[in-house]
C-alpha positions in Angstrom: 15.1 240.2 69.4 14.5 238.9 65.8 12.5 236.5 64.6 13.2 233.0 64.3 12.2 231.2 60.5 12.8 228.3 58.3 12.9 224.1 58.8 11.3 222.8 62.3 14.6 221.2 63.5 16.2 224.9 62.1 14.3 226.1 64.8 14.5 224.0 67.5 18.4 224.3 67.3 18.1 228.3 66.7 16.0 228.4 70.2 18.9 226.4 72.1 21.4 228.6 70.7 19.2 231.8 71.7 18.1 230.8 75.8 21.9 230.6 76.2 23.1 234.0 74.7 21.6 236.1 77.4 23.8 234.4 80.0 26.5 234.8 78.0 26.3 238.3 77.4 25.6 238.6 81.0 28.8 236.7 81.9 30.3 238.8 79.3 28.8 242.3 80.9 29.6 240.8 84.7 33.2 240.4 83.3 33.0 244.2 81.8 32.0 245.4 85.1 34.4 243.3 87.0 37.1 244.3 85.0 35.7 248.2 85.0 35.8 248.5 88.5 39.4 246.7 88.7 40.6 249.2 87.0 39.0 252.0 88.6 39.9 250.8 92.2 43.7 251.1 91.3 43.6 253.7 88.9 46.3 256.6 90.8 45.9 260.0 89.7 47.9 261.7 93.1 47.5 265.4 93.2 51.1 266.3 94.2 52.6 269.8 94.4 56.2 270.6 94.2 58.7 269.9 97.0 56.9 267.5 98.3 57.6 263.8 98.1 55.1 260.6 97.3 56.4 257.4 99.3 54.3 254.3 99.2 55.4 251.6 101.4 54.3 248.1 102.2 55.0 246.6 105.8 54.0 243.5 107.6 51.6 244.1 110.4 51.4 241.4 113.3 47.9 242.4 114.3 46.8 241.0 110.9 49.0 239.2 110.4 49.4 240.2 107.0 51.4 243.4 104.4 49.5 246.2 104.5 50.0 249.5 102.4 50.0 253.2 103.6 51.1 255.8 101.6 53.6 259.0 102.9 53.2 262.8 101.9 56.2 265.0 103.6 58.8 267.8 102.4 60.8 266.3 99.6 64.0 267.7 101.5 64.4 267.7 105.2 67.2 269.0 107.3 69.8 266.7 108.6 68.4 265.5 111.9 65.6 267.5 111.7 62.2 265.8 113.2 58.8 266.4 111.8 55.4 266.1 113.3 53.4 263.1 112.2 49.6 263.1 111.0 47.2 259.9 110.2 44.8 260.5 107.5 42.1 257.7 108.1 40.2 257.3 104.5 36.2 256.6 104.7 34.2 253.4 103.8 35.0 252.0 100.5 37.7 253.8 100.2 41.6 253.0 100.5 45.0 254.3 101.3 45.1 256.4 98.1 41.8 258.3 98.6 43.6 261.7 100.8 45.8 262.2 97.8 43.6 261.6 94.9 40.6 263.3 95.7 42.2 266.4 97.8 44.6 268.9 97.9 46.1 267.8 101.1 49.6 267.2 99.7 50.2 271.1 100.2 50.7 270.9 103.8 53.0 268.4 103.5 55.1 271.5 102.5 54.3 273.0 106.1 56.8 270.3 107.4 54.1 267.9 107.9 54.6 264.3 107.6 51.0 262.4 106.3 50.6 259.4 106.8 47.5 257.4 105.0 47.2 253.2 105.8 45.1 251.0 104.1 42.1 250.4 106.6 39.9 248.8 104.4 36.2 248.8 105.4 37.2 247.9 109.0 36.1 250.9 111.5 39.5 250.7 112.0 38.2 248.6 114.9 39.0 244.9 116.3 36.2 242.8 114.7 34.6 241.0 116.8 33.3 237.9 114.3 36.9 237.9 112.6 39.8 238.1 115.6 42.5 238.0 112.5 41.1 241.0 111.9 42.7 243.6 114.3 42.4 246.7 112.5 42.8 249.0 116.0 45.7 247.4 117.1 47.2 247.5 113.3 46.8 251.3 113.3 47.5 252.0 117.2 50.4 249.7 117.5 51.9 248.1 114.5 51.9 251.6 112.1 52.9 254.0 114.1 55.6 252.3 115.3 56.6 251.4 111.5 56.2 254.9 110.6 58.4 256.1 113.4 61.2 253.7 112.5 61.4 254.8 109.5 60.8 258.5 108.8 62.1 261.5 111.0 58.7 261.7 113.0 58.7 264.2 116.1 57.0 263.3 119.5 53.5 264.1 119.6 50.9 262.6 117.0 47.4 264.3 115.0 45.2 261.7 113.8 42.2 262.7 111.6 40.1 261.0 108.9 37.0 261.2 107.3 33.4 259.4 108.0 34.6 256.2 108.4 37.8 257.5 109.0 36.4 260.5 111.4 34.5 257.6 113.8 38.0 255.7 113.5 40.6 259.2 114.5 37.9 260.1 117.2 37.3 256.7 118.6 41.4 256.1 118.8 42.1 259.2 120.4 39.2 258.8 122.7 40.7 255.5 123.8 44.2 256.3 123.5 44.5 259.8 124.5 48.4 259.4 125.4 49.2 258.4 122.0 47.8 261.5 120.3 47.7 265.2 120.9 45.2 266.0 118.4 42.4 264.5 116.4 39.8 265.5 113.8 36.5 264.4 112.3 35.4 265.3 109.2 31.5 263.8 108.1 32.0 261.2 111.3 29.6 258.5 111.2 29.9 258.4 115.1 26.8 256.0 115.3 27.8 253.3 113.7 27.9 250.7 116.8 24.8 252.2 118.1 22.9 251.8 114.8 19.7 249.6 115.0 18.8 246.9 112.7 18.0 248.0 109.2 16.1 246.3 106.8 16.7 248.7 104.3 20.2 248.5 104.5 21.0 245.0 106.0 24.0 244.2 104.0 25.9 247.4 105.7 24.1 246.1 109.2 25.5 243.0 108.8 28.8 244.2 108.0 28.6 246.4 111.1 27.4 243.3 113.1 30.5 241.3 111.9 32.9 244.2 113.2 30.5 244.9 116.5 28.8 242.6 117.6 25.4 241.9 118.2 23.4 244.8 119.7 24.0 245.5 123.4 27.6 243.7 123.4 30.7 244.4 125.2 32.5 245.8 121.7 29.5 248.0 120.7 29.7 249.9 124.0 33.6 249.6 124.3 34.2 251.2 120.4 30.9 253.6 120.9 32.5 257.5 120.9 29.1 258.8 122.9 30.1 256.4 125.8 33.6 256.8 125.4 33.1 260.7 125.8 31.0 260.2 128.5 33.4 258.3 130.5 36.8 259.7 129.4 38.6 262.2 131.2 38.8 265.7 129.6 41.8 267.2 130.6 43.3 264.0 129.1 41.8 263.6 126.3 43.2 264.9 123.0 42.0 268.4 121.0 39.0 267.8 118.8 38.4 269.4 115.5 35.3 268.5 113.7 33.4 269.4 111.0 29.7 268.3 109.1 28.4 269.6 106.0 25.0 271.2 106.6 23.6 268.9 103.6 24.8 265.6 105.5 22.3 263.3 107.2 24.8 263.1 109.8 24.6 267.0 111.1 22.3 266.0 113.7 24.7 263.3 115.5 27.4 265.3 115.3 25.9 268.5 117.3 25.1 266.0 119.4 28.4 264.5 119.9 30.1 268.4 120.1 27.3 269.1 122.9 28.3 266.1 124.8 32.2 267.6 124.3 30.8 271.1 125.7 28.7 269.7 128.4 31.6 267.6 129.9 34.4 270.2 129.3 36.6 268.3 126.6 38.8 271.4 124.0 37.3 271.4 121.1 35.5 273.1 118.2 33.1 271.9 115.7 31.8 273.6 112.7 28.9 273.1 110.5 30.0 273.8 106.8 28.3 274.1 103.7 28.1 270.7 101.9 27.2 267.4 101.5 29.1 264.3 101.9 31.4 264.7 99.5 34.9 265.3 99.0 34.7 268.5 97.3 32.8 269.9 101.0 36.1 268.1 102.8 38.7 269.5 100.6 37.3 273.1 100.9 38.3 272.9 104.6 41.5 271.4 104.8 43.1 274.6 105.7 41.2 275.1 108.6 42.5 271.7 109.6 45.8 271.9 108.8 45.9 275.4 110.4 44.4 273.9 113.8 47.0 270.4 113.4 50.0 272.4 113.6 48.6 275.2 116.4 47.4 271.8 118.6 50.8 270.2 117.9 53.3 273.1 118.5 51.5 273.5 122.2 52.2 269.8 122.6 55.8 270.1 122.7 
C-alpha cells in the first residue's frame, strides 16, 4: 500500500477513502468470481461424432413441480418404426445434465443404436429429500422422465440405467428399488455410503447437505435409500445386472469391494472391476466401452 502525505484534514479524508477500497475490490473480485463461474457452469463444449444427433429438451415434472432439462444422444437417422433401447446417464455431485457429453466420449455409442438419456439431477442423490418434500428427485427420474422420454422418442421395452459417483449411488439405488423398471444398471466411482456416512466435522457443509436429503442418522429414509440394506434384503433373481467399476486411486475402492462381496455373497449377476485411476473423468471415459459393450449384451437378453 503507499504511503499517505500532506495537510492533516488531506489525510483524514485519504484514510476514509482507503478502509473502503478493500471492500470494494472485494465486491469487485466476488463479482469476478461470480460471473467466472456463471460462465463456466453453462459453457457447452459437447463432444459429438457424426451421425449422431444432440437433442436438448425441457419438460415439466410433477414430482417437482417444476421444468427440468435432460439432454438426448441417439442415431441421427432411425428406421421408420424402428424402436431403440433406452439408457439413463445419472451425472455426479456438482455436476449437471451436460457433464456425459462434455467430458466423455460417450456420444459414440449412440451410434450402436442407443438412445442416452442425461436429466438434470442436480445435487439431489437423485433421492426424495426428506427436509424438502418439493424436492422428489426419485420420483422425477423413476416416474416423471421416463415416461417423458418414452412419449417422445422411439424407446424399446427394457431400460439400463448407469451414472457416475453421485450418479452410480443414484442408478444402483433405483434399480435396487425398482428392479422391474430396469434390466440393467451400472456404477461407476459409486459413493454407495452416503446415507450411512457419520457426522463430519471436517466436512459439515456436505453432512449437512446429506442430512437435508436423509435424514438424521438412524431414520426411516437413511435405511430405505441405503444400497447395503437394500442388497441385503432384495431378491436376486429379480434384481437387475450390475456393472461396476472403482478406480484403484479412489478413496472409495474399499466400499465398493464391499458392496460387490455383498452382491457375490447373496447371489445377485454381476461384475465389478477395479481400474486404474482416480476419481476423474479421464479413469471413467477410458472404460466406457466395457460399459457400453455389457449395456447392449444385458439388454438384448432382456427381450
Amino acid at each position: 500500500m503507499g504511503t499517505v502525505s500532506g495537510e492533516p484534514g488531506l489525510i483524514v479524508r485519504s484514510l476514509r477513502q482507503l478502509r473502503w477500497r478493500p471492500a470494494i475490490c472485494l465486491s469487485a473480485i466476488l463479482l469476478l468470481a461470480c460471473n467466472r463461474r456463471t460462465s463456466e457452469t453453462y459453457t457447452d463444449h459437447p463432444r459429438l461424432v457424426p451421425n449422431v444427433a444432440l437433442r436438448d429438451v425441457t419438460f415439466h415434472s410433477s414430482s417437482l413441480n417444476r421444468n427440468m432439462p435432460y439432454r438426448v444422444l441417439m442415431p441421427a437417422a432411425t428406421p421408420l418404426g424402428a424402436k431403440l433401447p433406452v439408457v439413463y446417464l445419472l451425472h455426479g455431485g456438482g455436476g449437471n445434465f451436460r457433464d456425459w457429453s462434455n467430458y466423455s466420449d460417450v456420444a459414440r455409442f449412440a451410434e450402436h443404436d442407443l438412445i442416452l438419456v442425461m436429466p438434470e439431477g442436480d445435487d439431489s442423490y437423485y433421492t426424495n429429500s426428506r427436509a424438502h418434500p418439493q424436492d422428489r428427485y426419485e420420483d422425477y427420474i423413476v416416474n416423471d422422465l421416463t415416461s417423458e422420454v418414452e412419449t417422445r422418442f422411439p424407446v424399446a421395452r427394457g431400460r439400463a440405467i448407469a451414472g457416475l459417483s453421485m450418479g452410480g449411488f443414484g442408478a444402483v439405488k433405483l434399480a435396487l428399488k425398482y428392479p422391474e423398471r430396469f434390466a440393467f444398471a451400472g456404477g461407476l466411482s459409486s459413493a454407495l455410503d452416503v446415507p450411512s456416512r457419520p457426522l463430519s466435522f471436517r466436512r459439515i457443509r456436505q453432512w449437512r447437505q446429506h442430512a437435508a436429503i436423509f435424514g438424521p442418522a438412524g431414520s426411516t429414509t437413511r435405511r430405505d435409500n441405503d444400497p447395503f440394506v437394500l442388497a441385503r434384503n432384495a431378491d436376486p433373481a429379480k434384481t437387475p445386472y450390475l456393472f461396476l467399476t472403482c478406480g484403484d486411486g479412489e478413496g472409495l475402492l474399499a466400499l465398493n469391494r464391499s458392496f460387490a462381496k455383498l452382491l457375490e455373497e447373496r447371489g445377485f449377476k454381476y461384475e465389478f472391476h477395479m481400474v486404474r485411476g482416480g476419481h476423474e473423468w479421464r479413469q471413467w471415459d477410458a472404460h466406457l466401452g466395457e460399459l457400453c459393450l455389457s449395456v447392449e449384451q444385458h439388454l438384448a437378453a432382456a427381450h
